[in-house]
N, C-alpha and C positions, 0 to 999 in steps of 0.2 A: 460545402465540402471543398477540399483543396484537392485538385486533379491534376498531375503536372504542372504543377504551379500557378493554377489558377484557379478561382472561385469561380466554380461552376454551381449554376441554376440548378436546384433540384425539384426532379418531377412528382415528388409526393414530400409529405411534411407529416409528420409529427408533434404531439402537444409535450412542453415541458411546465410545467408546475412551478410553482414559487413556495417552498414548503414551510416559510413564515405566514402564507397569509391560503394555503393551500388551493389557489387557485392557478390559473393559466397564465404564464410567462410569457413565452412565445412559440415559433413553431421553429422546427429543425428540419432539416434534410433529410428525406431517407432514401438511403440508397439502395440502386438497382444493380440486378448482376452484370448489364454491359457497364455502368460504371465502375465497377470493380472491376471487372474485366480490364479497362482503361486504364484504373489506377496503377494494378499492377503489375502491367505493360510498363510505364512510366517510372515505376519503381526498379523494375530490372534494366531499360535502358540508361537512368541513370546509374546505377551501379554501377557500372562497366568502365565508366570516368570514374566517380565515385571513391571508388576502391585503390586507384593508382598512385596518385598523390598526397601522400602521409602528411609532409608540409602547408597543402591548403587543407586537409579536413581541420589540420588543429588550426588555423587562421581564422574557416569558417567556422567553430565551432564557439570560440571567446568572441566573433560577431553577433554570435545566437545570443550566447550569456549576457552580450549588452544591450542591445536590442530587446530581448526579456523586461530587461532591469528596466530599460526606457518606459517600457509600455505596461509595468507591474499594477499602476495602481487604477487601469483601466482593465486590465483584465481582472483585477482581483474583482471591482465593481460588479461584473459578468459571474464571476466565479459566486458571490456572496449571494448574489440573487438565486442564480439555481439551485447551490448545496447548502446554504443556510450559515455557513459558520461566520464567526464574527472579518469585520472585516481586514481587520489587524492580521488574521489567520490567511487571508488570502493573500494577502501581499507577500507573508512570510511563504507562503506556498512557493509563488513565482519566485522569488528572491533563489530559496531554496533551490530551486531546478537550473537557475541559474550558475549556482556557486556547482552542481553537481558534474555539468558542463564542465566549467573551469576544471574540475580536479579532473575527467577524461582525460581535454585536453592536455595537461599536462604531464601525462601518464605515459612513460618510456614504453614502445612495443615491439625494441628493437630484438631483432631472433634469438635465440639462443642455441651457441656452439655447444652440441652434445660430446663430440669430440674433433679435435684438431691432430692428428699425428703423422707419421712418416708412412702412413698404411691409408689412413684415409680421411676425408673431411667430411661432419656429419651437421649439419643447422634443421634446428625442428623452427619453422615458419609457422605462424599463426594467421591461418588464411580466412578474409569472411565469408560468410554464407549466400549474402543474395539478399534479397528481399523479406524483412523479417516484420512479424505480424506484434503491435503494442497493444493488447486490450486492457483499458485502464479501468479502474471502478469509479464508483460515486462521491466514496469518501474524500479522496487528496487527488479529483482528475487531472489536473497539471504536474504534480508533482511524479504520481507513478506514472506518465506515459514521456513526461521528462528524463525520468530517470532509468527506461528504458531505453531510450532513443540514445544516450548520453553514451549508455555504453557501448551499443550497436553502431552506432556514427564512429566510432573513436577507430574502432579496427576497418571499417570502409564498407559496413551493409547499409542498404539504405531500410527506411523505416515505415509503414503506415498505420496510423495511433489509429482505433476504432475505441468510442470514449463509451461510457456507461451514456445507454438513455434518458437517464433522468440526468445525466451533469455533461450535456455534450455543447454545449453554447460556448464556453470559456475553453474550453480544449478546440474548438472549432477558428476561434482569433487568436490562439496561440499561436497555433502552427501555420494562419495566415501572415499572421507578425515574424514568422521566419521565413517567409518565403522569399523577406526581404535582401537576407544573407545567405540563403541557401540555393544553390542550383536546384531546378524542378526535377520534381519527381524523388528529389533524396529524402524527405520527411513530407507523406501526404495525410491524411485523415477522410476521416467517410464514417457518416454516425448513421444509425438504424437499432435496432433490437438484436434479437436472439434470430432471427432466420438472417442475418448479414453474417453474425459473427460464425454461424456457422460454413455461412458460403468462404468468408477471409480463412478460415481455418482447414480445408480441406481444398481450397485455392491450388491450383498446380504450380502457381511459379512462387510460391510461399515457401519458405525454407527456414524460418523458424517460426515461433509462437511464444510470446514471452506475456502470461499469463498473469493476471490477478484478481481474485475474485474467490468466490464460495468453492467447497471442495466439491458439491455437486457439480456445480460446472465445470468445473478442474478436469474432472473425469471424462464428460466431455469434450473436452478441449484433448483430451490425453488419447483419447480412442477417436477423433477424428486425426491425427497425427499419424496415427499408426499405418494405415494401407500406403501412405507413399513415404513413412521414416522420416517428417517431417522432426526435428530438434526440438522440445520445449522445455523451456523453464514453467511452471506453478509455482505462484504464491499464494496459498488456501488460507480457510480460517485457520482459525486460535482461539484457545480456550484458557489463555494462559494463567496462573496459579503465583502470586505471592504469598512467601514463606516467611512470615515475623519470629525471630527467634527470643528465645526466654532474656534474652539479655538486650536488648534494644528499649529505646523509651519512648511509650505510643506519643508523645507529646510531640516528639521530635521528630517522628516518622509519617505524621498522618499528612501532612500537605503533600508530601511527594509521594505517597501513595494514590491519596485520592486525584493528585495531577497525572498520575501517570494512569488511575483507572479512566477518568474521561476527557482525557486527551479527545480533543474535536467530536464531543458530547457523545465520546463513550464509543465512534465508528472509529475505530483501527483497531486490524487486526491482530497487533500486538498490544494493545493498552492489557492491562490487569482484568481480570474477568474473574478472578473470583481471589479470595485471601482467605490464608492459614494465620491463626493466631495464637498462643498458648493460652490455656484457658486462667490465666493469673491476668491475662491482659488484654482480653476478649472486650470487658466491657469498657475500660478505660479509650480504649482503641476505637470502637463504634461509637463512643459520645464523643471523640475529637472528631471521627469523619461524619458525622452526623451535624454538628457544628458545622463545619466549611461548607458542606450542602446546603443549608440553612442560610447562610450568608450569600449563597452565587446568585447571579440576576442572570435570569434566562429571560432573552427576548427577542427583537431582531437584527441580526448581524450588522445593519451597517447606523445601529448604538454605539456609540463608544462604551457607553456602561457597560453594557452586555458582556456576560462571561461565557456564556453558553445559548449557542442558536436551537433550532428546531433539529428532532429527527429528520434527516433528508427528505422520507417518501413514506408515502400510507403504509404500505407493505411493511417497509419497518418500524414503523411507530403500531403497529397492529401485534407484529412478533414483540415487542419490551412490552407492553400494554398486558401481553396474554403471560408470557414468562413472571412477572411480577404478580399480575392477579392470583395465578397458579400456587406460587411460594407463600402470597398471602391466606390462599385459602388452606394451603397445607400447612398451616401453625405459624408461619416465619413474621416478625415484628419487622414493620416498618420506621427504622430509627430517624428517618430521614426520607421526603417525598412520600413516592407511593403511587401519585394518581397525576393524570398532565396536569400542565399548564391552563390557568385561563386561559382563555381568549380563541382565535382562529389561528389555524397552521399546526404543522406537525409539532408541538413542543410540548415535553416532559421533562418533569421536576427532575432533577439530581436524587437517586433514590439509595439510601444504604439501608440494607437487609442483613438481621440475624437472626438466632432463634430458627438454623434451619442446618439443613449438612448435605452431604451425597446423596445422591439418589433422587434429588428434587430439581425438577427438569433446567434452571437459570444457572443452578449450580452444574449440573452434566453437557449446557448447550451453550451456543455461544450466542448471548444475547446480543450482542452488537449495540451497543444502546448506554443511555444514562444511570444504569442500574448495578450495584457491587453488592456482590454478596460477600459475607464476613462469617468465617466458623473458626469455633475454636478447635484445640488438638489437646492430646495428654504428651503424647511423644514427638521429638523430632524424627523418628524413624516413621511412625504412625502419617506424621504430617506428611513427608516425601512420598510413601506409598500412595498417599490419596491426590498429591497432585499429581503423579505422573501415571496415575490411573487413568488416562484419558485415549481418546485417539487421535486423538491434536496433538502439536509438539512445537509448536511455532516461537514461543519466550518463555520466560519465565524468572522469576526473580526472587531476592534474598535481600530482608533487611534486617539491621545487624547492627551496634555499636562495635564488633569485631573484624575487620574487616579479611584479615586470615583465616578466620573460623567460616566467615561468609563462603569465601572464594573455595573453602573444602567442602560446604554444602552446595553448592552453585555446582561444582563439578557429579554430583548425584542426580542432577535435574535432567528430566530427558526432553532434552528443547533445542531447538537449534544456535536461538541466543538464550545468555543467562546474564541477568545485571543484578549486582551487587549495589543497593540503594538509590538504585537506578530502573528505570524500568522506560521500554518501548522509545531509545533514542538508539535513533540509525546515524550513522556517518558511509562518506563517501568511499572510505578506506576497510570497513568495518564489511564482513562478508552477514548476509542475512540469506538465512537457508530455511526451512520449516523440518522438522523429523513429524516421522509418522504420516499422518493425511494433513500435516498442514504445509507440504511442498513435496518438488522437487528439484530439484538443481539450487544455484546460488545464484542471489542477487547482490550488486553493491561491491566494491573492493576490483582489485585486479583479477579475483579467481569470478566474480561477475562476471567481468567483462568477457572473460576467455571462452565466456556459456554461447558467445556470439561468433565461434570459430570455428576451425577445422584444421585441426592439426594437420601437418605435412612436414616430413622430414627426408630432406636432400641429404643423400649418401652419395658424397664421389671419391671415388677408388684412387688410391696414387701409387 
């Protein structure tokens, strides 16, 4: 754990898993409430400098990004062991959080004059918070607690990342690796379970919470905020829906679909979770993604061959495992996969599923996992109504040889993002919100960042 700037001993430990080979990695830190307590203490004393000097957070900040870059392909090593993805993917991880850094940093936050006149001068000040809570998941641990901090540093809160338990090793030497350009106590970490993240969340000197994870917890996370008005952002599941319209051509469409449904073996929130198809191109379309499945090599991360690693954790290779069985047992043909992987470790085949519609639970739930379900439609009205039939709202996407006709159904979609032959890439600039139970507030972009403020506007009379 990083405690003011230092690696501190901890008094009880934890087992993490290697979910290639499903056995015991190492052990992790778990932290106690006087360490928190301690953290942050350290996290609000630095604040106080912190927050002052606009000029050195953006100095220290392109330290952090290079610094990262330095140590990329040792943390990825860390990274590829606990969450399984290949190791190509971890580097890009780091890399990423790095570049994310850079665009903060370079991000004007100078005030803005609401009015100037002979009556009165008015500047709305964008002030930080304090000490703001990063809970990152399993899936991308460097990248989402990167990309919190990124924005949070940039206006002068400081930060303390608490990683997912199963992926807390690499987000652990992350943020030891900044403490080499970071003043203590401005970015600290502390891994544990579910009774931590409860204690960090209901924290007194906590003053936001910038969330990612399942919407049950979400909700948790939402009603421990409430009794002291603590600020949070949520980023929740997705269920997201792509829309193949009559005029597209499945030849041409199916690698960037099936890239964008298992994106990092199918865990991201926003990858493709389920696909609309017309039924003139229902089958041509599941023998091309059925093809590419067929061809991936799933095995362990740090292959170069390897296309796709293991499911992270039992838990969720248990949920893809039961969603799939389910569709199979309710009529749905396995075009592709179907059943794990040889051998030891969480890993499952790449599975494309059709022969099946609404109302069958992988199509209503968010599998998280290696598995795409494929149905076809008669209408495009028909197709819009069933994907925004959901209670998620997190992406969604349009593929199209049209790309004006895309861009008017993309505008129908009830999702926070909507891509146009595109699906589940974020950028720095790019706001990323969830509608429905897949968020609140906004991450990514300048109106991001602003989620880590408090407005205040100076009104002086003349």
């Amino acid at each position: 754990m990083i405690i003011r700037g230092r690696c501190v001993k901890p008094e009880a430990t934890f087992e993490v898993v290697n979910p290639a080979t499903g056995r015991f990695l190492a052990n992790a830190p778990d932290a106690t409430p006087k360490q928190l307590d301690d953290t942050m203490e350290g996290a609000l004393a630095a604040f106080h400098s912190w927050k002052v000097d606009d000029a050195a957070r953006v100095a220290a900040m392109y330290a952090a990004a290079e610094v990262m870059e330095r140590h990329a392909a040792d943390l990825a090593q860390i990274l590829t062991a606990e969450q399984g993805k290949p190791l190509r993917e971890s580097v890009a991880e780091v890399e990423t959080t790095a570049r994310w850094f850079r665009w903060y940093a370079d991000l004007d936050i100078t005030p803005e004059v609401a009015e100037d006149s002979d009556v009165r001068r008015v500047v709305v000040h964008r002030r930080p918070l304090g000490p703001v809570i990063a809970i990152a998941p399993w899936n991308f641990p460097i990248q989402s607690a990167g990309k919190k901090a990124a924005q949070a540093l940039r206006v002068g809160n400081t930060v303390v990342v608490k990683p997912s338990p199963f992926t807390p090793l690499a987000t652990l030497k992350w943020v030891e690796v900044l403490q080499g350009v970071l003043a203590p106590g401005v970015v600290s970490a502390l891994s544990g379970g579910a009774q931590l993240g409860s204690w960090m969340t209901s924290h007194p000197l906590t003053r936001k919470i910038s969330f990612t994870g399942s919407t049950a917890t979400g909700k948790l996370v939402a009603a421990a905020a409430v009794p002291d008005l603590k600020r949070t952002t949520l980023e929740l599941g997705g269920n997201d829906a792509a829309i193949v319209l009559d005029d597209a051509d499945p030849a041409a469409i199916a690698a960037g679909i099936f890239d964008r449904g298992f994106v990092n073996c199918g865990q991201t929130c926003a990858a493709i979770k389920r696909v609309y198809v017309p039924e003139k191109l229902h089958d041509e379309l599941v023998d091309a993604l059925a093809a590419i499945a067929d061809n991936k090599v799933v095995g362990v991360g740090t292959d170069p061959t390897t296309d796709y690693g293991p499911v992270n954790n039992r838990i969720q290779l248990g949920i893809v495992t039961d969603l799939v069985e389910d569709a199979l047992h309710k009529g749905a043909h396995a075009a592709a996969g179907g059943t794990r992987h040889d051998g030891e470790g969480y890993f499952y085949r790449p599975t494309i599923l059709s022969n099946l519609d609404d109302g069958v639970r992988i199509v209503d739930e968010e599998q998280f996992g290696p598995a795409l379900p494929v149905m076809s439609y008669k209408t495009l009205d028909e197709a819009l109504a069933r994907a925004n039939d959901s209670k998620y709202g997190l992406g969604g996407s349009v593929w199209t040889s049209d790309l004006e006709r895309g861009e008017a159904v993309a505008d129908r979609i009830e999702a926070g993002t909507v891509w146009v032959n595109n699906h589940a890439q974020t950028l720095p600039h790019q706001p990323f919100a969830g509608a429905k139970w897949s968020g609140i507030g906004v991450e990514n972009s300048r109106l991001g960042m602003l989620e880590f403020t408090q407005v205040q506007a100076v009104h002086v009379a003349r």
